[in-house]
C-alpha positions in Angstrom: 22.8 121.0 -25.8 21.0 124.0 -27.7 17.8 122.2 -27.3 18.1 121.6 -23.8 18.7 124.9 -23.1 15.9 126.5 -24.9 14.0 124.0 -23.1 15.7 124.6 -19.7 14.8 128.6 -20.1 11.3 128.0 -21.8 10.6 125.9 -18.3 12.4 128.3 -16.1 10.0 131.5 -17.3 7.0 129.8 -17.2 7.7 128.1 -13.6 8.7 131.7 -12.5 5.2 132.9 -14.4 3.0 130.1 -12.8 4.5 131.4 -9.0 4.1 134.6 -10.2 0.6 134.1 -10.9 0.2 133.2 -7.7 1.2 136.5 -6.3 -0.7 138.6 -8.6 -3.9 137.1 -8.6 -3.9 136.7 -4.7 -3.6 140.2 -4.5 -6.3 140.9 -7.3 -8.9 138.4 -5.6 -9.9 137.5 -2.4 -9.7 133.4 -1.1 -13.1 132.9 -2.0 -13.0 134.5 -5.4 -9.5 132.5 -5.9 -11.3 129.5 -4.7 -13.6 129.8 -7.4 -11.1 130.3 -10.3 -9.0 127.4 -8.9 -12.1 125.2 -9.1 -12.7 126.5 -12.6 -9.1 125.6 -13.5 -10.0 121.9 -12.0 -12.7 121.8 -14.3 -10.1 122.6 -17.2 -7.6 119.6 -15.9 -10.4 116.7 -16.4 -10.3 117.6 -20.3 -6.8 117.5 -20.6 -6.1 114.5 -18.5 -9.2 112.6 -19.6 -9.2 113.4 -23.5 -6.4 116.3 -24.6 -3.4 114.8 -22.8 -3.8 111.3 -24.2 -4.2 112.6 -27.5 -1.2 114.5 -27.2 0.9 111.2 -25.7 -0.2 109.0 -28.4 0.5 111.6 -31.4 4.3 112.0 -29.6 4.8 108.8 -29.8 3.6 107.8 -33.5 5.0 110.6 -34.9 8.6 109.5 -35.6 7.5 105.8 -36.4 4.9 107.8 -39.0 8.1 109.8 -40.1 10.4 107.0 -41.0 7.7 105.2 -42.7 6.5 107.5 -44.8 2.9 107.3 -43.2 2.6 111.3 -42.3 -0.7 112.4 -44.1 -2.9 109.3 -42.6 -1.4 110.1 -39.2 -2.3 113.6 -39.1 -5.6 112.8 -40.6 -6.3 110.7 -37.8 -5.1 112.9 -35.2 -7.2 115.7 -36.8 -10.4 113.2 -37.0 -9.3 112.2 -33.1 -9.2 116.3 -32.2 -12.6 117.1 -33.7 -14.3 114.3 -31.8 -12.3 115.5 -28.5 -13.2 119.6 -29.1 -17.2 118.5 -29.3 -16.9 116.6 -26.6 -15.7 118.8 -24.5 -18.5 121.6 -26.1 -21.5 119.0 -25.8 -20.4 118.4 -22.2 -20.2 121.8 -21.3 -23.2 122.8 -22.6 -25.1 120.0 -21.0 -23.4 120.9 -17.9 -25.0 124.9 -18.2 -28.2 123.8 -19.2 -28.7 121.6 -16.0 -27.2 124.0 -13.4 -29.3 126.8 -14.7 -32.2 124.4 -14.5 -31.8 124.2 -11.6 -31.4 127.8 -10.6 -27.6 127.8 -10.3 -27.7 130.5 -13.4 -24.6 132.5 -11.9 -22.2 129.5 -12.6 -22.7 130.0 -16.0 -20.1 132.7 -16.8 -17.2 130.8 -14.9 -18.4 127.4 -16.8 -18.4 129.1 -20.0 -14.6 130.4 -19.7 -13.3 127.0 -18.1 -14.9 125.3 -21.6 -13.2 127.8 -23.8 -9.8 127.4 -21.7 -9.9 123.8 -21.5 -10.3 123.7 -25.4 -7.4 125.9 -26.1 -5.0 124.4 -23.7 -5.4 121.1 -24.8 -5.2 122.2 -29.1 -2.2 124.1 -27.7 -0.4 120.9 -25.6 -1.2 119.0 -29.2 0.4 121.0 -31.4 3.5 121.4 -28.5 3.8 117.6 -28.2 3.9 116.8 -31.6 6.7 120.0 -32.3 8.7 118.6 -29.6 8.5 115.1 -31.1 9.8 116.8 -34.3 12.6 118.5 -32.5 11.5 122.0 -32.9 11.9 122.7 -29.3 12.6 126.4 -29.7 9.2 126.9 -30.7 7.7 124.8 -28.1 9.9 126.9 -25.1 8.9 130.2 -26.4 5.0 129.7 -26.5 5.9 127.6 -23.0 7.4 130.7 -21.8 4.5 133.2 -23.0 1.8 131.2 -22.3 1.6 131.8 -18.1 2.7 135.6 -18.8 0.2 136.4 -21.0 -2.6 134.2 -19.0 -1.2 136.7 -15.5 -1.5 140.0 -17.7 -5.4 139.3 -19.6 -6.5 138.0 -16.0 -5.4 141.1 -14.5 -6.7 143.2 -17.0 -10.4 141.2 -17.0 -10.2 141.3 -13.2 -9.7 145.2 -13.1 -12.5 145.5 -15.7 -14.6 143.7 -14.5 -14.0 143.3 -10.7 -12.7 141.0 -8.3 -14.5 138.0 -9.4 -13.0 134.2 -10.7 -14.8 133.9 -13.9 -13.2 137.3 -15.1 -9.9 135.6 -14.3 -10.5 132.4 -15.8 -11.9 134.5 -18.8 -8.7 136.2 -18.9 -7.2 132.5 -19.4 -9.1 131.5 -21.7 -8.0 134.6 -24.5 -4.6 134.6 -23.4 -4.2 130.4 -24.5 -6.5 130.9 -28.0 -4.2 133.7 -28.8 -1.2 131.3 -28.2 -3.3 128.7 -29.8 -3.3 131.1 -33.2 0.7 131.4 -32.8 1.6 127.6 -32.4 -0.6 126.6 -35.5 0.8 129.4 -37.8 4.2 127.9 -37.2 3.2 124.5 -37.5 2.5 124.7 -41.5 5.5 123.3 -42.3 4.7 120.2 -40.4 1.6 120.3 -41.9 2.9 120.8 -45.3 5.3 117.8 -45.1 2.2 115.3 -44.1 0.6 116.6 -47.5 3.4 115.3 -49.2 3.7 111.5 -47.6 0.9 108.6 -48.1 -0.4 106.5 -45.2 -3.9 105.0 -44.3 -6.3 106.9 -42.2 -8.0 103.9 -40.8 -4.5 102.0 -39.7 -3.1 105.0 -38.1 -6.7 105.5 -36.2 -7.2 101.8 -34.8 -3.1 102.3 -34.0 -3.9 104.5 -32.4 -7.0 103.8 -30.5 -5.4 101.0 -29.6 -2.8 102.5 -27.7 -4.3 105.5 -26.3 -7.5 103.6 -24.1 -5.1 102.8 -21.1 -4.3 106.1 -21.1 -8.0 108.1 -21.0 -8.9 105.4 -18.7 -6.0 106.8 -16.2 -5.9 110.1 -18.2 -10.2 110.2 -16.0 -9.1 109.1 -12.7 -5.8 111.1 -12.3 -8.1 114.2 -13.0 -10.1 112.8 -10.0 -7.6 112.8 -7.8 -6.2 115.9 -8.7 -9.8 117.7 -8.0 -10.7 115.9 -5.2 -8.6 116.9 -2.3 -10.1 120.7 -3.5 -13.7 119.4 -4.3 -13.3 117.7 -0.3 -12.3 120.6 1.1 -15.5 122.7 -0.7 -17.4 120.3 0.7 -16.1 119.7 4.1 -14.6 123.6 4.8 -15.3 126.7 2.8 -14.0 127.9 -0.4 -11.4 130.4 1.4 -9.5 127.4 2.6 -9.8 126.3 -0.9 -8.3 129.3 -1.8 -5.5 128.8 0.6 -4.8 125.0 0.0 -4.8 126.1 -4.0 -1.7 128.8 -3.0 -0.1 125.6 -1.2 -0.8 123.4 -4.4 0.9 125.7 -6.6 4.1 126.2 -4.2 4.7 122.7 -3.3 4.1 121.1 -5.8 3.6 122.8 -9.2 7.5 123.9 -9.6 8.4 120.1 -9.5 5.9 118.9 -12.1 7.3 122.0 -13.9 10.6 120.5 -13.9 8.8 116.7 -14.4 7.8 118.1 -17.9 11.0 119.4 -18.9 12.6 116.1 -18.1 9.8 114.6 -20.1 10.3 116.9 -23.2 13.7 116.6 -23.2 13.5 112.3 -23.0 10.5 111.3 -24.2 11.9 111.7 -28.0 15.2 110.0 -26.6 13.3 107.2 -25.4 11.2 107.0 -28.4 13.4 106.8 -30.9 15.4 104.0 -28.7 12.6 101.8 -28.5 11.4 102.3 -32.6 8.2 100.0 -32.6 8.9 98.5 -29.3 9.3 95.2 -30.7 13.2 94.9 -30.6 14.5 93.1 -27.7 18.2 95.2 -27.5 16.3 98.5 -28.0 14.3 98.0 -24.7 16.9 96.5 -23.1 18.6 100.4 -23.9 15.2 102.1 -22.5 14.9 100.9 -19.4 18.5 101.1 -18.8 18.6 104.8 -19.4 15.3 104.7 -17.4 17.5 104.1 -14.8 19.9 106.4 -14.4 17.5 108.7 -15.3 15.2 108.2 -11.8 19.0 108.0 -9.9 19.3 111.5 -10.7 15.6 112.3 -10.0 15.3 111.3 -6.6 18.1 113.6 -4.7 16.4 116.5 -6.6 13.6 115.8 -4.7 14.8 115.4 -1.2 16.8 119.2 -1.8 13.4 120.7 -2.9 11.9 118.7 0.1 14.7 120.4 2.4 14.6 123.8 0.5 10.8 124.0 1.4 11.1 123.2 4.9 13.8 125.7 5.6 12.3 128.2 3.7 8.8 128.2 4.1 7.8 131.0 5.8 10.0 133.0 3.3 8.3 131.1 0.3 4.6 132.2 1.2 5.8 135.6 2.6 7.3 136.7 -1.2 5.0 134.7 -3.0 1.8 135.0 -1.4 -0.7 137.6 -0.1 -1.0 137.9 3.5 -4.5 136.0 3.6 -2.8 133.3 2.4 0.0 132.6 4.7 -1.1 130.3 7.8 -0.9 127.2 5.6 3.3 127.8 5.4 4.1 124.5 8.1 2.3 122.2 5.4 4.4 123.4 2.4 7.0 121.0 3.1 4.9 117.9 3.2 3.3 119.5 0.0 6.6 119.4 -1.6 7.8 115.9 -0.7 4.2 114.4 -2.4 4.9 117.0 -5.3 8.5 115.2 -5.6 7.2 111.7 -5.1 4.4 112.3 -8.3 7.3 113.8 -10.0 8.9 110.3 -9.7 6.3 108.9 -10.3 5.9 110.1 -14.0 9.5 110.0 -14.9 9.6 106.3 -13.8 6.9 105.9 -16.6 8.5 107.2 -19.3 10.0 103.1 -20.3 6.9 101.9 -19.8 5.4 103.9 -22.4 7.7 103.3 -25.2 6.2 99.8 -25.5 3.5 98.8 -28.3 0.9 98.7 -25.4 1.0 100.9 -22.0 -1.4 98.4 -20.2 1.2 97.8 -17.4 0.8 101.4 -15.9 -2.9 100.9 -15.9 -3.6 99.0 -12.4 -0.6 101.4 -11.0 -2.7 104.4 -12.0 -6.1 103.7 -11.5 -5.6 102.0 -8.6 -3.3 104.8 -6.7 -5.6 107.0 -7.9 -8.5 105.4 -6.2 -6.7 105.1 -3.6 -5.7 108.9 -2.9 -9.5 109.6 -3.4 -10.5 107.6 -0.4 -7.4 108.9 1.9 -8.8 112.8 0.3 -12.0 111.9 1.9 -11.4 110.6 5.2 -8.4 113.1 5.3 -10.0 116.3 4.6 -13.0 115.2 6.4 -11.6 114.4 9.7 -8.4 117.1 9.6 -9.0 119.5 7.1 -6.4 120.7 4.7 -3.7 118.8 7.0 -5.7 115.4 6.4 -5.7 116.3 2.3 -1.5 116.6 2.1 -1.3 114.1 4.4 -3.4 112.2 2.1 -1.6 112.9 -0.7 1.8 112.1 0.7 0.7 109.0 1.4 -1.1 107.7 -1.5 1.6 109.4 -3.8 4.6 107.3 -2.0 2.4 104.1 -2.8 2.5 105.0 -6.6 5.5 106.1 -6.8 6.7 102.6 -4.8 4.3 100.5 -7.3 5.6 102.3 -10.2 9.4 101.5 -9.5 8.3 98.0 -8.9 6.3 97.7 -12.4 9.6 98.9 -13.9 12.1 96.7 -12.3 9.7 93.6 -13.1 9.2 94.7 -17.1 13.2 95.6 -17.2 13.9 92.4 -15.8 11.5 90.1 -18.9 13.3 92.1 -21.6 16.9 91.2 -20.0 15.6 87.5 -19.7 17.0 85.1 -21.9 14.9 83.7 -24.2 14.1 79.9 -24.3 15.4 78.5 -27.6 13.4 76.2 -29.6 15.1 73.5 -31.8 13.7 72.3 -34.7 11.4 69.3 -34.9 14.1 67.6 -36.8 17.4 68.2 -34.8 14.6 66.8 -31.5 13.7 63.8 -33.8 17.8 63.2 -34.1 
């Protein structure tokens, strides 16, 4: 109960920091300037989801089975081997990405390029050392630096901003410092973690092919949900301007971000649950257990998201008028539809959580990919012919077929586990 209340107000602070955020830097920057900085944080999303987030899944989940076996020092050499490849990666990439626009005479994009590189990098060392703390239970750490993290992010953008004017690489600047100094926080109290692996055995090459093994589903999905989390804003860029960028970024945030906020609570607090429950995902009880709980987990997911779908529509003009600078307001009559595909993604990723507790996550590869491509396309002919109305509307729909396919997947894996299994007499006992 302790733990799920440090959790609870860890999520609570930074949910109230992210909306804050909102309100702050609307006021410091103008849409087109905010347009920019939401862009830059895009950017930022495609190394977490596509490298930084599987990384972090696949150390959660092979940290307790690394624990009770004894195995600790080859797992975190592996995940430290895995890390370095993913941090020059994301460097070679960026750099690449510089040199070409500048090439090409695009030299002002530099600045904002070079602070989305840094921020990616030390939000996704950051998420890694959180995951792997919440796997070992040390969940008060993980809240605090939770709770810090958008705070601290609001106050060094604000203060870059001011310093350097009303532009969206000095905010995203102001990101990046304020997640390396969290960075410098989480690893200082992550020594004794670090000092316990020293003290256990286990191959570095097992863990790594383990691992490997289990984590390709995931950067293959980890890619496209990036993409269709930047394209409805990349369509708009393309099709409107980046004020209504700016503006459909504000809608973004409201709608949706405070759900996924709650999403990853319910995650951190189950994920160990579920882990732990399943072991190796080999025994046949164990998973019967997961996708039980999996159940009565999603019954009590789904009314939250029809009050937050009711709350929004009620309240929407009130929602954009506190939270929101005035330029930003004309966008209120979509935040309800906003919210209701924000709740339906929500589901979505909860109803995962028993599919991932298996020794392979292949199942929630077709779902993932495929609704992904598929929310890409409806972006696209969406934001093209309607604008920001086409993009939620987009989004609604593609988000109820994932969240539909999901629930499907989960039902049809549940039901092989519960199925009895043919037995198989002995040659001899036939030959009787």
């Amino acid at each position: 109960m302790q733990e799920t209340a440090w959790l609870a107000l860890g999520k609570l602070l930074a949910a109230v920091g992210a909306i804050a955020a909102v309100r702050f830097l609307t006021d410091a920057l103008p849409p087109a300037e905010y347009g920019d900085l939401m862009l830059g944080v895009s950017g930022a999303m495609l190394a977490q989801s596509f490298l930084f987030s599987p990384l972090s899944t696949t150390l959660q989940r092979f940290y307790i089975a690394s624990c009770e076996n004894e195995t600790g020092w080859g797992y975190w050499r592996a995940a430290m081997l895995a890390l370095s490849v993913v941090i020059g990666l994301v460097l070679l990439v960026g750099l690449a990405l510089i040199l070409g626009l500048t090439v090409m005479g695009h030299w002002e994009t530099w600045p904002l390029i070079a602070a989305t590189i840094l921020f990616a990098i030390a939000v996704g060392v950051g998420g890694i050392f959180d995951g792997i703390q919440n796997a070992a239970r040390n969940r008060r750490l993980v809240a605090v630096h939770q709770a810090i993290d958008p705070w601290l992010r609001i106050g060094m953008a604000l203060a870059l901003t001011t310093w350097m004017g009303a532009i969206g690489w000095a905010g995203m600047a102001g990101f990046a410092l304020a997640s390396a100094l969290t960075v410098g926080s989480r690893w200082w109290f992550f020594q004794p973690q670090r000092q316990a692996f020293r003290r256990q055995s286990g191959s570095v090459r097992e863990s790594r092919i383990e691992m490997l093994a289990y984590a390709w589903p995931i950067v293959c999905w980890g890619f496209c949900l990036w993409v269709t989390g930047a394209c409805d804003r990349w369509t708009l860029r393309i099709f409107s301007d980046a004020a209504e960028v700016g503006q459909y970024a504000v809608l973004f945030q409201l709608g949706i971000y405070p759900l996924l906020m709650i999403t990853d609570l319910v995650q951190q607090l189950l994920s160990p649950l579920f882990f732990s429950r399943a072991g190796d995902g080999r025994d046949r009880q164990r998973m019967q257990n997961v996708f039980q709980l999996q159940w009565y987990v999603l019954a009590g997911t789904f009314p939250l998201v029809i009050a937050a779908t009711a709350t929004a529509w009620l309240l929407s003009d009130w929602i954009l008028y506190f939270f929101a600078a005035p330029a930003y307001r004309d966008c209120a009559p979509l935040l309800p539809l906003m919210t209701f595909a924000g709740g339906l993604a929500a589901s979505e990723r909860v109803a995962g959580l028993a599919l991932v507790c298996g020794r392979s996550v292949q199942p929630l590869l077709p779902v993932r990919v495929g609704g992904s491509l598929l929310i890409c396309g409806l972006c696209l002919i969406g934001g093209a012919w309607q604008g920001m109305t086409g993009i939620v509307g987009a989004l609604l729909a593609g988000h109820a077929v994932m969240c539909a396919w999901t629930l499907w997947l989960v039902r049809r894996e549940g039901a092989q586990w519960n199925a009895p299994r043919a037995v198989v007499e002995p040659p001899l006992a036939t030959a009787a």
